[in-house]
C-alpha positions as a Markdown table, in Angstrom:
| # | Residue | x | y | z |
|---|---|---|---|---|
| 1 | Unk | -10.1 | 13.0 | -9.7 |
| 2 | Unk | -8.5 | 12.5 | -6.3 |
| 3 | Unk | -11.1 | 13.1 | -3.7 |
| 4 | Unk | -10.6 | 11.9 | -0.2 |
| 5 | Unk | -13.2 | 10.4 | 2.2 |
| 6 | Unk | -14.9 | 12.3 | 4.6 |
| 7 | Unk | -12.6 | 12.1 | 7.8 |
| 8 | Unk | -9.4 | 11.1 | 5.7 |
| 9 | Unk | -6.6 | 13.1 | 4.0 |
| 10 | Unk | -5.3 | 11.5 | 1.4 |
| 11 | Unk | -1.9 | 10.8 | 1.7 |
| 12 | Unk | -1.1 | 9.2 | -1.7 |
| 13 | Unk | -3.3 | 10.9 | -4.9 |
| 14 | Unk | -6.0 | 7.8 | -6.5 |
| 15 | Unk | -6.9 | 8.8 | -9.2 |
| 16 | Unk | -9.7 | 7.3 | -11.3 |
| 17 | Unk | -9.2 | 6.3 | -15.3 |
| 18 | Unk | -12.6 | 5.2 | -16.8 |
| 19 | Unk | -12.9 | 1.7 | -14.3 |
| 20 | Unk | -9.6 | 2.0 | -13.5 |
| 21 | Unk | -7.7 | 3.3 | -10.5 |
| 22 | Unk | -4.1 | 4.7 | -10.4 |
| 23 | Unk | -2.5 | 5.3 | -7.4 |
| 24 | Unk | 1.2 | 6.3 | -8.1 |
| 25 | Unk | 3.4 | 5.7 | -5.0 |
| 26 | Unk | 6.6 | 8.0 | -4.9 |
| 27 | Unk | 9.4 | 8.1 | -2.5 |
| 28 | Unk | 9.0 | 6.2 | 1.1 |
| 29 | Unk | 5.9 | 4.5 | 2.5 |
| 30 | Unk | 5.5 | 4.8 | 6.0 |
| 31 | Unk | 3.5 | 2.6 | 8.1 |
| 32 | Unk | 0.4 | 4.6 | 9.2 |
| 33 | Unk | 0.5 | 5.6 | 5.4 |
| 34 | Unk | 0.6 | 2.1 | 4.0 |
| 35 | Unk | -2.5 | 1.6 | 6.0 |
| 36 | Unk | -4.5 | 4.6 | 5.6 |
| 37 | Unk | -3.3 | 3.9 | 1.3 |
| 38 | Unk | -5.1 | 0.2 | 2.2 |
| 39 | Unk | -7.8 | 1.2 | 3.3 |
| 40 | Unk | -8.7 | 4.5 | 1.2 |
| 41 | Unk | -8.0 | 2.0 | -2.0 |
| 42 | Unk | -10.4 | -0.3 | -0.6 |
| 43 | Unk | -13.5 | 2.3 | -0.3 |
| 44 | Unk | -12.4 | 3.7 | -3.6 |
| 45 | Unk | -12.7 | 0.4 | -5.5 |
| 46 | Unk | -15.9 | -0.6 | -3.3 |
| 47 | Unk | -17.5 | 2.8 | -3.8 |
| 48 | Unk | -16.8 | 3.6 | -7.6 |
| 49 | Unk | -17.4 | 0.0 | -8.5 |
| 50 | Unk | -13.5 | -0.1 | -10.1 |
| 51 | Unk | -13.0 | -3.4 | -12.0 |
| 52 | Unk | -8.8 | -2.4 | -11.7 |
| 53 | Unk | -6.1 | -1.2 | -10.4 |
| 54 | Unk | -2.6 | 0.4 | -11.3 |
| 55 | Unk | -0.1 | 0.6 | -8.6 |
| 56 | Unk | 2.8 | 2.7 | -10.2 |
| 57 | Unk | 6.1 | 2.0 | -8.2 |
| 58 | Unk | 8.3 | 3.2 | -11.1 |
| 59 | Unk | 8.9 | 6.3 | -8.2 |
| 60 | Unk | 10.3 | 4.0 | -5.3 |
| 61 | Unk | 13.4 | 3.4 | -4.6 |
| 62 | Unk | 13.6 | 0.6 | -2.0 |
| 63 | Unk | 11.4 | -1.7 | -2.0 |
| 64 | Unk | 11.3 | -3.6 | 1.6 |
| 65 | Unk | 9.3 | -6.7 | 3.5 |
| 66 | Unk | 6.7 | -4.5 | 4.8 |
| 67 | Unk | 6.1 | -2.6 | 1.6 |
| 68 | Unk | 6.0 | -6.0 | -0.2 |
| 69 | Unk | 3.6 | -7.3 | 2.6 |
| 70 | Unk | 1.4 | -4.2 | 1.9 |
| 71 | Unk | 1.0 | -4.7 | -1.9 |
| 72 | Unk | 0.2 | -8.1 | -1.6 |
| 73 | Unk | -2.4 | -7.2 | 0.8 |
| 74 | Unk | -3.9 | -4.3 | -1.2 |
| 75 | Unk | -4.0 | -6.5 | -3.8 |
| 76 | Unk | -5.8 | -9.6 | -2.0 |
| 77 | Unk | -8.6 | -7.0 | -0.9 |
| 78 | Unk | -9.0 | -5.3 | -4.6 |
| 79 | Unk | -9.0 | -9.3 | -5.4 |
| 80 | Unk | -12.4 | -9.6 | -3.4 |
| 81 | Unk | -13.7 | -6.7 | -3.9 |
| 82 | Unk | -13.7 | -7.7 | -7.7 |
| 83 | Unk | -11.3 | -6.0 | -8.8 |
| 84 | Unk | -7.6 | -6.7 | -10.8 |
| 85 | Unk | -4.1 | -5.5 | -9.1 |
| 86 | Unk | -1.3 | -5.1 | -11.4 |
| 87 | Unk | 1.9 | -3.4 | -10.2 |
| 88 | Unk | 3.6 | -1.4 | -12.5 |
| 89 | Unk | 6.7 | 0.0 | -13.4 |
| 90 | Unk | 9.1 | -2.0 | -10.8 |
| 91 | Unk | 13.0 | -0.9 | -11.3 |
| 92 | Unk | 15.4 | -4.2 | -11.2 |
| 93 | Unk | 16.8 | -3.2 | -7.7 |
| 94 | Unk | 13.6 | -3.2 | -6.8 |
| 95 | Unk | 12.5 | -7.1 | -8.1 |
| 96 | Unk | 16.0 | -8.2 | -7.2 |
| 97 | Unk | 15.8 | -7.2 | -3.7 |
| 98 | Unk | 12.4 | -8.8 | -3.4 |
| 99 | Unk | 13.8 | -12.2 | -4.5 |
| 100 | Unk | 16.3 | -11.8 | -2.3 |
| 101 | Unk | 13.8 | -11.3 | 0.9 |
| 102 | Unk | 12.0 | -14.3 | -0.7 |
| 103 | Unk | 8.9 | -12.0 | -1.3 |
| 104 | Unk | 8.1 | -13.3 | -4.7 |
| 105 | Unk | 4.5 | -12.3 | -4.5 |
| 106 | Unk | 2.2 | -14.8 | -5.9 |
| 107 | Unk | -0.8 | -14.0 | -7.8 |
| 108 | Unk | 0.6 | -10.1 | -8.3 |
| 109 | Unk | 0.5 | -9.7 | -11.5 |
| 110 | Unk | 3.3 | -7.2 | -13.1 |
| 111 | Unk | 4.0 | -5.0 | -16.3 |
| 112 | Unk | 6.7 | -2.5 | -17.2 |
| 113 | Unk | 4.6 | 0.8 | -17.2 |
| 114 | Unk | 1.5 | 1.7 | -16.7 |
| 115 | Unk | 0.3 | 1.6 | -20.6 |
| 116 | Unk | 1.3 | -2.1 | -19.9 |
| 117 | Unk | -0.9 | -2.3 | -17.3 |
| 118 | Unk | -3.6 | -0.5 | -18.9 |
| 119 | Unk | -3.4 | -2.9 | -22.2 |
| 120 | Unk | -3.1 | -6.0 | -19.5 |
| 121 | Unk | -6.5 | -4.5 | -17.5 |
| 122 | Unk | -8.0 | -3.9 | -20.8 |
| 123 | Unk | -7.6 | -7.0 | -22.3 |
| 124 | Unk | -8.4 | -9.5 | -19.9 |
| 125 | Unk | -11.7 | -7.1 | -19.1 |
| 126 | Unk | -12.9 | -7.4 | -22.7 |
| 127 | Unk | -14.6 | -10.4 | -23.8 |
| 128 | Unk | -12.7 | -12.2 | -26.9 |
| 129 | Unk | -15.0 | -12.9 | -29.9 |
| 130 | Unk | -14.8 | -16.4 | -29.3 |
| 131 | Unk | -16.4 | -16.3 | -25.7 |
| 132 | Unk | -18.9 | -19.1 | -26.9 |
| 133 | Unk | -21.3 | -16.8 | -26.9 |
| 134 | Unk | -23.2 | -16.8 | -30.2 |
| 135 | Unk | -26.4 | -14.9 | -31.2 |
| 136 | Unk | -29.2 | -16.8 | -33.0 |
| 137 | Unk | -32.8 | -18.8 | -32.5 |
C-alpha cells in the first residue's frame, strides 16, 4: 500500500501494516530525500491516523550525523503526531559508528528486526489486563 501524495513521488516505499507504518530505507539517503521521507512520513501518520512506526535500516550501510539527525527528527514528529518510532534492524557498524559520533539518540527506541518491532508496537499498544480498569456497579 504505497501511495504517494498528490504533488510528491515517493522516494522511499511506506507502506501501511494494520496501524502501523513500515518504511524500509535501503542503500544511501540523500539530503533532499531525507526531507521529502520526513515529510511524506509525517502526512502519512497524520492522515491514516497510524499509532506506529517501523523504520527498517537493516539495508544501510553507513550510518552518518545527518542520517542520525534525520531519524531522530522523524521520530520527534511521529512522537507528536501520536504515534511510536522504533528503529529496526541496525547492523553493529552501524550503532558503533553512532557512539562514536556521540549520536546516542535518546528516546529512539530500538529492536533487532522488524517482528521485534512489531511485538514492541503491539505490546505497549495493548492494554494489560491489569490496567485498573474493572467492570462492575
Amino acid at each position: 500500500m504505497t501511495a504517494p501524495f498528490p504533488g510528491h513521488a515517493t522516494v522511499v516505499p511506506v507502506l501501511a501494516l494494520g496501524e502501523t507504518l513500515l518504511v524500509s530505507l535501503q542503500g544511501e539517503l540523500h539530503d533532499g530525500t531525507a526531507e521529502q521521507l520526513h515529510q511524506d512520513i509525517s502526512h502519512r501518520i497524520a492522515d491514516s491516523g497510524a499509532s506506529g512506526m517501523i523504520i527498517d535500516i537493516s539495508g544501510v550501510e553507513v550510518v552518518d550525523s545527518f542520517l542520525g539527525r534525520i531519524l531522530a527528527e522523524i521520530a520527534a514528529s511521529a512522537s507528536l503526531l501520536a504515534a511510536r518510532t522504533v528503529v529496526a534492524g541496525m547492523r553493529p557498524a552501524v550503532a558503533i559508528t553512532l557512539v562514536e559520533l556521540g549520536l546516542t539518540l535518546p528516546g529512539l527506541t530500538t529492536a533487532l528486526d522488524v517482528d521485534r518491532a512489531l511485538e514492541l508496537l503491539n505490546r505497549t499498544s495493548t492494554p494489560s489486563a491489569s490496567d485498573g480498569r474493572e467492570g462492575g456497579t
